[in-house]
C-alpha positions in Angstrom: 2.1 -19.9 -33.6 4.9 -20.1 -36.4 7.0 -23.4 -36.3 10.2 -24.8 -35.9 12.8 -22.1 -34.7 16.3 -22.5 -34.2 16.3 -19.8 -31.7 14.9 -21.6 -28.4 13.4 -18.0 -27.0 11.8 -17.4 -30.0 10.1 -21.4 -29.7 9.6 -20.6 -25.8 8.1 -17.4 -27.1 5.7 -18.6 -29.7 4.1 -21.2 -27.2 2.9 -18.3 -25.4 -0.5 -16.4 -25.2 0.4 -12.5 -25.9 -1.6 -11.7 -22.8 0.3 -13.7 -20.4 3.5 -12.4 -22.0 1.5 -9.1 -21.5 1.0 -9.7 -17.9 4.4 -11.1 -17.7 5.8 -7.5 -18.7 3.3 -5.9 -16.2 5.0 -7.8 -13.5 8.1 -6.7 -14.2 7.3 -3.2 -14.6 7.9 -2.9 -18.2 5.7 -1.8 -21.2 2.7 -3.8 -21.4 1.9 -4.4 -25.0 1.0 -1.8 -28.2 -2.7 -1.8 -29.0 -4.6 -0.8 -31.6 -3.0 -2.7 -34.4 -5.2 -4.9 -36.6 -4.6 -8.4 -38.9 -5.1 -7.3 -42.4 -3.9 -10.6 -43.7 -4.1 -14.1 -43.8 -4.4 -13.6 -39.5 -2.7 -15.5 -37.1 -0.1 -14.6 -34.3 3.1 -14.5 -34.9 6.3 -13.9 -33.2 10.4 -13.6 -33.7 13.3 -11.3 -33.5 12.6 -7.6 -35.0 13.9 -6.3 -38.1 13.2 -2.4 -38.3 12.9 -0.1 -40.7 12.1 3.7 -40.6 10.1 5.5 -42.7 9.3 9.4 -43.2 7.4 11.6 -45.2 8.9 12.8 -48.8 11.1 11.7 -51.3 14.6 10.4 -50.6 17.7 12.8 -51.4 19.1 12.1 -54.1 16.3 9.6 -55.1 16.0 6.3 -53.9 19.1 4.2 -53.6 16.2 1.2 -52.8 12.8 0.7 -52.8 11.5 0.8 -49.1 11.5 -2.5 -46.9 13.5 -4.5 -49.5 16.9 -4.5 -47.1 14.9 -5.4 -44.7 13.3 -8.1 -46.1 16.7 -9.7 -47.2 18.1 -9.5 -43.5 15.3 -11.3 -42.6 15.1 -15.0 -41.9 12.4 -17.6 -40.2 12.8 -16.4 -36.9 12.5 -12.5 -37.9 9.5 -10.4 -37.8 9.5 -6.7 -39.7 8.3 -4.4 -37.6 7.9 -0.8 -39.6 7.7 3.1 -38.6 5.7 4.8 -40.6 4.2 7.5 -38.3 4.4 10.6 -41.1 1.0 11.2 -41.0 0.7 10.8 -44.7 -2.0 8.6 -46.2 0.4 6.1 -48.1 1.5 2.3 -48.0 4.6 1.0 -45.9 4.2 -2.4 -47.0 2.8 -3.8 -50.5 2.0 -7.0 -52.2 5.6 -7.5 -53.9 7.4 -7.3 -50.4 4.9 -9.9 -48.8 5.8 -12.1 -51.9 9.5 -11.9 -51.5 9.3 -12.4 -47.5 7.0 -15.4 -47.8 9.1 -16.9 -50.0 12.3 -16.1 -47.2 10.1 -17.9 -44.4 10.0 -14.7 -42.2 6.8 -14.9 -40.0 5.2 -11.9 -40.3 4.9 -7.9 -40.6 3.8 -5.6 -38.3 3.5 -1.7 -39.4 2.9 1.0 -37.5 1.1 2.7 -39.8 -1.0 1.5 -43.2 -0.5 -1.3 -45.6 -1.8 -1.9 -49.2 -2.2 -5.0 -51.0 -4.3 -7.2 -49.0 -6.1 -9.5 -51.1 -2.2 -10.4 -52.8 -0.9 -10.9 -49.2 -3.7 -13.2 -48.4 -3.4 -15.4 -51.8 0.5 -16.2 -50.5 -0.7 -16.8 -46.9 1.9 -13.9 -45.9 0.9 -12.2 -41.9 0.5 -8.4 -41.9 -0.5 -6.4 -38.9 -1.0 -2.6 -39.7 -2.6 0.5 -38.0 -4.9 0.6 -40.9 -5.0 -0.3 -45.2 -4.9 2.1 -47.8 -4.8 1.9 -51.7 -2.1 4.9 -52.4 1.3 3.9 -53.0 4.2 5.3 -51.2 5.8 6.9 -54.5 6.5 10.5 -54.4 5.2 10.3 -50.6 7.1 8.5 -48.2 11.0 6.9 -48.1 13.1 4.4 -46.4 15.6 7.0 -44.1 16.7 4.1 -41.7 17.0 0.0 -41.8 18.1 -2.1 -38.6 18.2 1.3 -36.3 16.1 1.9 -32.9 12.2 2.8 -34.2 9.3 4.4 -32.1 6.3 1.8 -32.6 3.4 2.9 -30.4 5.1 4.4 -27.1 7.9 2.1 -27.0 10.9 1.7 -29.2 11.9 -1.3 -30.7 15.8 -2.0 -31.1 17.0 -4.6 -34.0 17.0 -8.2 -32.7 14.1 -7.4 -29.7 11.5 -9.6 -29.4 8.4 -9.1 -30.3 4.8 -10.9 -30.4 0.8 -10.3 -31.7 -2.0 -11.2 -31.9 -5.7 -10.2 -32.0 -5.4 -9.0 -28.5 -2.2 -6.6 -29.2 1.2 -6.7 -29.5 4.3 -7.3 -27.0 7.9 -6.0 -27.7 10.7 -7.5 -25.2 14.3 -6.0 -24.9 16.7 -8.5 -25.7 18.4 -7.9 -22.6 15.2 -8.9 -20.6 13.7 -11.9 -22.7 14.8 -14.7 -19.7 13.1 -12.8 -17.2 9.9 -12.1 -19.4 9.1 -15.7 -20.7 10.1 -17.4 -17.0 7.4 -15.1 -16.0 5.0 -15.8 -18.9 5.1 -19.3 -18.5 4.7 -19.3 -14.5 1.7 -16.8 -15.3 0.4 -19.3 -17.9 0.6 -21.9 -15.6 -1.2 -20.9 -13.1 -4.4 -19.9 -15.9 -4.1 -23.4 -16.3 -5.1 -24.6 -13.2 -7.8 -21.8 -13.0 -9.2 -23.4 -16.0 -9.2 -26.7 -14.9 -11.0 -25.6 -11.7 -13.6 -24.1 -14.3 -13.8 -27.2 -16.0 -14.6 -29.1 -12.8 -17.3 -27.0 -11.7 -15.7 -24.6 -9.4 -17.5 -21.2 -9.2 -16.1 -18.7 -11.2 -16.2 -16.2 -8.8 -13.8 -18.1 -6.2 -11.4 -19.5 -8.8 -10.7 -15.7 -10.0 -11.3 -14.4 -6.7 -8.8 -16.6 -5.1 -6.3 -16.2 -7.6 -6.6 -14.1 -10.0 -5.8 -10.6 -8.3 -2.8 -11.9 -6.9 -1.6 -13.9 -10.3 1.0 -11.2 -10.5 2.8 -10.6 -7.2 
């Protein structure tokens, strides 16, 4: 994943496979992971603290004091992914080419928007991560506005506070309260562990069906 990070649960964190860290949350009776999100640009998995932002459907009052994202963007730092709410319903971009420019150049690792992005083929040419629900073309002019920055968001069926962390991939996504993040990477990496040794008993001929038998159904108790 990403690189160097001066926060070590966010290094710890982006060592890890998001389905062990899946599993990990499993274990520990807490949400799972959000699915259905898909890498519309220059894919990879990323991971870091959450910066949120809320957005709804119509114009702001009073007219915009901001364009959307932008406060986020400039709270953001390497070890910060953006994670947006844009569940209006309403067929127009939370995230755009500009905004992937400006947090490329910041070093944040990634976005991740519950809801559709635009500019795909700008955020590729920077090399800037976006995971989205889906891509349009329409702008969010006269259609959607920023109403909340840094506040508790509903993404998928879990809500992400500021400063949770949060990983995904091509398999899905993980959010972590910050409150539990000891608990769910100890787990991870015992859980990643132990695939290890499963796959070295692969790799030295042991039957698949005994190596996953043996070990796998029990991986998480």
């Amino acid at each position: 994943m990403a690189s160097q990070s001066p926060d070590p649960n966010v290094k710890r964190l982006r060592a890890l496979d998001i389905c062990d860290l899946s599993d990990a949350l499993d274990a520990l009776g807490l949400p799972a992971s959000v699915t259905g999100l898909v890498g519309t640009s220059a894919m990879r998995p990323i991971a870091g603290r959450a910066v949120t932002v809320k957005l709804i459907a119509g114009n702001a009052p009073g007219g915009a004091s901001r364009h959307l994202c932008t406060a986020a963007v400039e709270a953001a730092d390497a070890d910060s992914v953006i994670v947006i709410e844009q569940r209006s319903g309403l067929d127009a971009a939370a995230w755009g080419g500009i905004l992937s420019r400006a947090a490329k150049y910041r070093g944040i690792a990634g976005t991740i928007v519950d809801g559709p992005t635009r500019d795909i083929e700008e955020a590729n040419t920077v090399g800037y991560t976006v995971y989205a629900r889906n891509t349009t073309a329409r702008t969010a002019r006269g259609r959607i506005h920023e109403a909340e920055c840094q506040t508790p968001i509903k993404f998928g069926d879990i809500v992400v506070s500021p400063g949770d962390y949060i990983a995904i991939d091509r398999s899905g996504c993980v959010v972590i309260p910050a409150a539990r993040i000891a608990d769910v990477l100890g787990r991870a990496e015992d859980i990643f562990a132990r695939s290890e040794k499963m796959a070295a008993a692969v790799a030295q001929g042991a039957p698949v069906s005994q190596v996953m038998g043996g070990n796998y159904e029990t991986m998480l108790k």
